[in-house]
C-alpha positions in Angstrom: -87.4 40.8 132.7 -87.2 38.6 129.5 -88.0 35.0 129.5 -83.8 34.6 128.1 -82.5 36.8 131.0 -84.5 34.9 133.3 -83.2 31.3 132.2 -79.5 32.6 132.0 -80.0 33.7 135.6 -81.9 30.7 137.1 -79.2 28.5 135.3 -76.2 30.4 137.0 -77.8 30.1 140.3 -79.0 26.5 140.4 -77.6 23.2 139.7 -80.9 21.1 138.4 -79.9 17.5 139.6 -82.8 16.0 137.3 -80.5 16.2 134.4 -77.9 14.7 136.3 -80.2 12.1 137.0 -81.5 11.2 133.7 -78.0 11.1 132.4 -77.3 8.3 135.4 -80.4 6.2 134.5 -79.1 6.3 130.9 -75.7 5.3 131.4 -76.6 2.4 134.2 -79.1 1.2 131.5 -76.5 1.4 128.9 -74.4 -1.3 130.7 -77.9 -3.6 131.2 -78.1 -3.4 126.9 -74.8 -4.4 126.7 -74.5 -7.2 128.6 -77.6 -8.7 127.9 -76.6 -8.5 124.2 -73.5 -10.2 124.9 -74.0 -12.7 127.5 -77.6 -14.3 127.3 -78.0 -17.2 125.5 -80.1 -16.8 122.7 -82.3 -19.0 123.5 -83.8 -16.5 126.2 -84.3 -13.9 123.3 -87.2 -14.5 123.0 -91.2 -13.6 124.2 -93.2 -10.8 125.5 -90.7 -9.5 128.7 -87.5 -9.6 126.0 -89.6 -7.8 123.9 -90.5 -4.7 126.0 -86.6 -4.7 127.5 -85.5 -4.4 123.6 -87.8 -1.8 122.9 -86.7 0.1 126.0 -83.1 -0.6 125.3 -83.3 1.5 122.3 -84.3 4.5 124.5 -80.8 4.4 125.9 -78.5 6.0 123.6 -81.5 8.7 122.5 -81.7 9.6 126.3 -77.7 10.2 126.1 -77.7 12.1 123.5 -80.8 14.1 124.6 -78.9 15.0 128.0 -75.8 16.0 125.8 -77.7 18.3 124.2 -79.0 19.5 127.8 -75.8 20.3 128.6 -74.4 22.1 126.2 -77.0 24.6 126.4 -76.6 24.8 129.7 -73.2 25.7 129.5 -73.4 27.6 126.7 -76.0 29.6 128.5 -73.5 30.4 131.1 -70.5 30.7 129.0 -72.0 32.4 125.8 -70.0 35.6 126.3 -66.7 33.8 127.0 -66.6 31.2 124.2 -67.1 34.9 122.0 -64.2 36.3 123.3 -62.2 33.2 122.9 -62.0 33.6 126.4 -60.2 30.6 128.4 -63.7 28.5 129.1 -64.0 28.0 125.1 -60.8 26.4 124.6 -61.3 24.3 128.0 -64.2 23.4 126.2 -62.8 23.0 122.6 -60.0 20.7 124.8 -63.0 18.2 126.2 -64.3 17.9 123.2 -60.8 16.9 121.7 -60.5 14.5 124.6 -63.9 12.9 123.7 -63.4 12.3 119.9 -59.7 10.9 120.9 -61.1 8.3 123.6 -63.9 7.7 120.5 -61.6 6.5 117.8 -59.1 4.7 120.2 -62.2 2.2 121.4 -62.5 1.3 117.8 -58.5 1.2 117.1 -57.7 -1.7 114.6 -54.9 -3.6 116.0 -52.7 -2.8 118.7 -49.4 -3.1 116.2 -48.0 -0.1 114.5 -46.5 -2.6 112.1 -49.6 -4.4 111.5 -51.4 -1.3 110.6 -49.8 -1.4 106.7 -51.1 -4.9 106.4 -54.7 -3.8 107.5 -58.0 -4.7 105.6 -60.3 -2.1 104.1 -62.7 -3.5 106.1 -60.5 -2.7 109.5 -60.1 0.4 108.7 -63.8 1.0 107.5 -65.0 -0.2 111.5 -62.1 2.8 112.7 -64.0 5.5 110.9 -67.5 4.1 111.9 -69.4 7.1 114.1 -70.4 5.6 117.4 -72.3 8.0 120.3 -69.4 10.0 121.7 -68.5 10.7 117.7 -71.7 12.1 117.5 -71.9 14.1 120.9 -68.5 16.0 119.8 -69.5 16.6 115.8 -73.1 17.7 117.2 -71.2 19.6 119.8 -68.7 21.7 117.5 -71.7 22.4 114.9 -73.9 23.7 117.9 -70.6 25.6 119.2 -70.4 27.6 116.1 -73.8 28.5 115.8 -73.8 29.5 119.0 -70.8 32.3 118.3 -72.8 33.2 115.1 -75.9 33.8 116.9 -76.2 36.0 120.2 -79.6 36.2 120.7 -80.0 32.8 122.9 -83.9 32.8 122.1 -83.3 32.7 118.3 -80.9 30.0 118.6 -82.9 28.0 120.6 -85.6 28.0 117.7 -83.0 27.2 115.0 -81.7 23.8 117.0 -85.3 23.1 117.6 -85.6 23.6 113.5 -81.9 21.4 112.9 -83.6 18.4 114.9 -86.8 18.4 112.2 -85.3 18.8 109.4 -82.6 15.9 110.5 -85.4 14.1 110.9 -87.0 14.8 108.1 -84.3 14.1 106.1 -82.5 11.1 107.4 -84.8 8.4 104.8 -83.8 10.0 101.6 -79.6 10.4 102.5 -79.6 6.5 103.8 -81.0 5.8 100.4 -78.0 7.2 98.7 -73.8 6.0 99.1 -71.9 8.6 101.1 -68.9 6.3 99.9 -69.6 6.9 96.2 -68.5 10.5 96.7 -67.3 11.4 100.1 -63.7 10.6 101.6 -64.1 7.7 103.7 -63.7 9.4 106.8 -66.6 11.7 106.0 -68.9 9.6 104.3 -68.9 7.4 107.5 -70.6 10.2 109.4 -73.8 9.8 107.8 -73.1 6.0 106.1 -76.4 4.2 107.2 -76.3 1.2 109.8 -74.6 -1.2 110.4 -71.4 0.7 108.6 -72.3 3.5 111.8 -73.8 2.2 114.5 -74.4 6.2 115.6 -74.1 7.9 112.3 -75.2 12.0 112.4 -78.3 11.0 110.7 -80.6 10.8 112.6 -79.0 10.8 115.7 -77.4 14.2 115.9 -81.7 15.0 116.0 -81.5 14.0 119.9 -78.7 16.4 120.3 -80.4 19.2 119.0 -83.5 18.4 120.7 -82.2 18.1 123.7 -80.8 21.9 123.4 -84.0 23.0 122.2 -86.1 21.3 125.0 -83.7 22.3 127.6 -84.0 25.9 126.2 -87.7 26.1 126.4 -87.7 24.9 129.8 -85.0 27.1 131.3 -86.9 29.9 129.5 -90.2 29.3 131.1 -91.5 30.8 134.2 -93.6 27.6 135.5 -91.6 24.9 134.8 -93.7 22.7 136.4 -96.8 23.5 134.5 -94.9 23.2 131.6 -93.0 19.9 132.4 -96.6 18.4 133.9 -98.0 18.9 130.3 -94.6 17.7 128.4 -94.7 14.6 130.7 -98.5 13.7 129.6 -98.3 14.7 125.7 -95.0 13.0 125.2 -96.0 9.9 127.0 -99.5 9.4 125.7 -97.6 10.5 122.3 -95.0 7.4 122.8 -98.0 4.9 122.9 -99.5 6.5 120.0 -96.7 6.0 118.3 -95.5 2.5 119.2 -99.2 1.5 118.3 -100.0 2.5 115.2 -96.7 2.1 113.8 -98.2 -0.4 111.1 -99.6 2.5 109.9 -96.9 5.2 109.5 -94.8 3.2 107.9 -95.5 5.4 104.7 -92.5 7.6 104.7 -91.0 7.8 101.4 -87.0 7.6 101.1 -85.2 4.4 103.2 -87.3 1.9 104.3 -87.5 0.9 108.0 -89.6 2.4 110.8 -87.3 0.6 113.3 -84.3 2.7 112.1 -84.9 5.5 110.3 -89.2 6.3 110.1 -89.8 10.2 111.5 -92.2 8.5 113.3 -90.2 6.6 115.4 -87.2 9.0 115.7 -90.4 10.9 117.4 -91.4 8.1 119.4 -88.3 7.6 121.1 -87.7 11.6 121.6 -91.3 11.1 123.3 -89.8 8.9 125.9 -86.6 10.7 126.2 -88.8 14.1 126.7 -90.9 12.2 129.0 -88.4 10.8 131.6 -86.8 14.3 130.8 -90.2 15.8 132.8 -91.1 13.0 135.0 -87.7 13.4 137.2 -88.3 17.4 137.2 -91.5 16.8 138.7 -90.3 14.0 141.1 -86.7 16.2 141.7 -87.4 16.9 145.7 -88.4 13.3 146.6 -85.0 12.0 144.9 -82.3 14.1 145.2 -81.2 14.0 148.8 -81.8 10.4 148.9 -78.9 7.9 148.5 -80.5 6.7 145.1 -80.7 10.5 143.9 -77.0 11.5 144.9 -76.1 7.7 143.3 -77.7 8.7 140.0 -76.1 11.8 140.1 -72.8 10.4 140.3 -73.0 8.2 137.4 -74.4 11.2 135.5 -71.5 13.1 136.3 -68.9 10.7 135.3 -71.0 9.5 132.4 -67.6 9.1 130.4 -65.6 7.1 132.8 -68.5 4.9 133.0 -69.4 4.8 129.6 -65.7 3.8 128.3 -65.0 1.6 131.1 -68.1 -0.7 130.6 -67.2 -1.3 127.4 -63.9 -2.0 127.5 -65.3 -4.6 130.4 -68.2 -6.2 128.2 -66.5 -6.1 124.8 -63.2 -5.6 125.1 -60.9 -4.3 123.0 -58.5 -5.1 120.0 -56.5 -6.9 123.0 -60.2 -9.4 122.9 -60.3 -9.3 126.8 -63.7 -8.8 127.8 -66.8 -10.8 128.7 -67.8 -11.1 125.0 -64.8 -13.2 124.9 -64.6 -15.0 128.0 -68.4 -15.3 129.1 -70.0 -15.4 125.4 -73.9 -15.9 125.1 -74.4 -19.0 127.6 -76.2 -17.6 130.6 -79.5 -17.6 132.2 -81.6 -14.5 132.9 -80.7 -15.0 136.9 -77.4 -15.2 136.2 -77.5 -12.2 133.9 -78.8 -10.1 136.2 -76.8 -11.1 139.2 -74.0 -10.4 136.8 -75.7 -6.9 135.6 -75.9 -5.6 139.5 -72.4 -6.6 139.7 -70.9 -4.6 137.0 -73.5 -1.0 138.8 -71.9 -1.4 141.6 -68.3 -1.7 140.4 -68.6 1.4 138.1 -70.2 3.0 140.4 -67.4 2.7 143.4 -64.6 3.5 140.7 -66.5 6.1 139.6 -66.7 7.9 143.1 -63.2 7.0 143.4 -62.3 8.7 139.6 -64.5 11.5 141.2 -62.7 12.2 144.3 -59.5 12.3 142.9 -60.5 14.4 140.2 -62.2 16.9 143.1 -59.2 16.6 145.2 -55.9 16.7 143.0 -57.1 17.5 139.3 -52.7 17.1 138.3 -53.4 13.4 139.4 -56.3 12.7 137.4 -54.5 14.1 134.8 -51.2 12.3 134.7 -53.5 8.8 135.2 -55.1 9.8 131.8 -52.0 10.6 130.0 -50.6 7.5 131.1 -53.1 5.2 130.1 -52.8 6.7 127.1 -49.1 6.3 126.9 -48.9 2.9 127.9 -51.2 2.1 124.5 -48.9 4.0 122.4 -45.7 2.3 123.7 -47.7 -0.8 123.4 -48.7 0.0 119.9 -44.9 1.2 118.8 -43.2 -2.3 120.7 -45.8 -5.1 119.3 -44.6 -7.3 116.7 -46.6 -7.5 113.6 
């Protein structure tokens, strides 16, 4: 039996709660970068311990990403055949995806006035088009998606992510030396406009998508996945220290200049860590999951979106300016920041069972509560004076 058939049939009979996991830790960590970016005083950014959280902070979004890329070859390896025949599962899919990029562009709405919208700032309108994570996810998404309706043979396409991932990375210095803008609509040039016009722009980021498929792939294709997650666990992390060590001396890429941002080398170091933690909770999967910490994580991985959007309309806000960048501000201690922090993983994790429950129990419900949230905004947005 073929390595492929074997991975399609381990994947249909087993749900691996390590990615799950992984997409949990990410998510909870998510909400510690956010708040501590917003809320403590800056006169506690500072030293060795502020240091090694900021370095792991940046591991966060790489980690989502990664795990986004997990799952869509997951699902693709179950639903290959189906999304080719334009069966129903493709445009449930296609439907997500829609859902995504919608709840993407309405967190970075402009003004919550219809009328104030002709009266907007090129500027405004620049920070609506700006590709955050989930802008990324769905882009990454609809590019994989068509390759994989090109492409039948699974193990082929596997190598061909794996070969997208490079050359983004490969790539990435040279197009943030050039201006998207002096050539590209707007809206398009936004998708690979360098920082801080995209936080999240495709370039590089769309790499930990496509690694994540590709990693994902080899692992679900592999006979002994513990051998082969054992030996990704200790290359990738010995690799990560490598990396963050002598990173004084691969600064040498030519193109755009910053090995913080946009160096190979550390678009490699922090796929070593996402790769790492990726093989670590494989190994670890039996001791975790039937614990209350492992079904916990596993939660939060699963409603990953709820808890992703409702975190940040709780830390930043919105264009209504309600949130604790407004209202709290950087003025606290590191106690009070992580009392603070604990609070917020335990409120989105209760709401998020809750959001789960209902969603598991009466689906029409979950439904109507999205479409009218989202109505509310748009009769908000058609009644508010300018």
């Amino acid at each position: 039996m073929s390595s492929e058939v074997v991975g399609a049939t381990a994947l249909k009979k087993h749900r691996y709660v390590f990615i799950d996991a992984l997409r949990g830790l990410a998510v909870l960590w998510m909400i510690e970068t956010h708040v501590v970016d917003v809320v403590l005083s800056k006169s506690f950014k500072s030293g060795w311990l502020y240091n090694i959280i900021n370095v792991s902070n940046g591991f966060v979004a790489v980690t989502f990403l990664f795990c986004a890329g997990a799952g869509f070859w997951i699902a693709a390896t179950r639903k290959a055949e189906d999304y080719r025949k334009f069966a129903p599962p493709l445009w449930q899919y296609l439907r997500r995806l829609g859902l995504i990029l919608l709840i993407a562009y309405w967190l970075h709405f402009p003004t919550m006035s219809f009328q104030r919208m002709w009266y907007l700032r090129w500027e405004s309108w620049l920070s609506f088009f700006q590709i955050d994570i989930l802008q990324t996810i769905v882009y990454s998404s609809l590019f994989a998606l068509i390759l994989l309706l090109l492409i039948k043979n699974l193990s082929v396409l596997k190598w061909i992510y794996g070969l997208i991932a490079i050359i983004v990375i490969l790539t990435t210095p040279f197009v943030w030396d050039i201006d998207p803008f002096s050539f590209l609509h707007p809206f398009f040039a936004s998708w690979i406009a360098k920082y801080p016009i995209s936080k999240f722009p495709l370039l590089p980021w769309s790499a930990y998508f496509f690694a994540g498929a590709f990693f994902t792939a080899l692992f679900f294709q592999t006979n002994d996945k513990r051998k082969l997650s054992l030996y990704l666990f200790i290359f990738s992390t010995i690799l990560m220290f490598v990396l963050y060590y002598t990173r004084e001396y691969t600064d040498i890429y030519p193109g755009y200049k910053s090995w913080w941002l946009v160096s190979p080398f550390h678009v490699l170091f922090r796929l070593s860590a996402a790769v790492s933690a990726f093989s670590l909770l494989y190994l670890v999967e039996e001791w975790y999951k039937d614990k209350r910490i492992g079904r916990a994580l596993q939660l939060c991985g699963q409603e990953s979106l709820y808890i992703y959007v409702a975190h940040l309309l709780l830390v930043y806000g919105s264009i209504a300016k309600f949130g604790m960048q407004y209202y709290i501000g950087s003025r606290l201690d590191p106690l009070s920041t992580i009392i603070l922090i604990l609070g917020i993983w335990v409120l989105m994790y209760y709401t998020a069972l809750a959001w789960h429950q209902i969603k598991a129990t009466n689906i029409k419900t979950a439904r109507w509560v999205m479409a009218s949230t989202f109505g509310l905004f748009f009769l908000i947005f058609l009644l508010n004076p300018a």
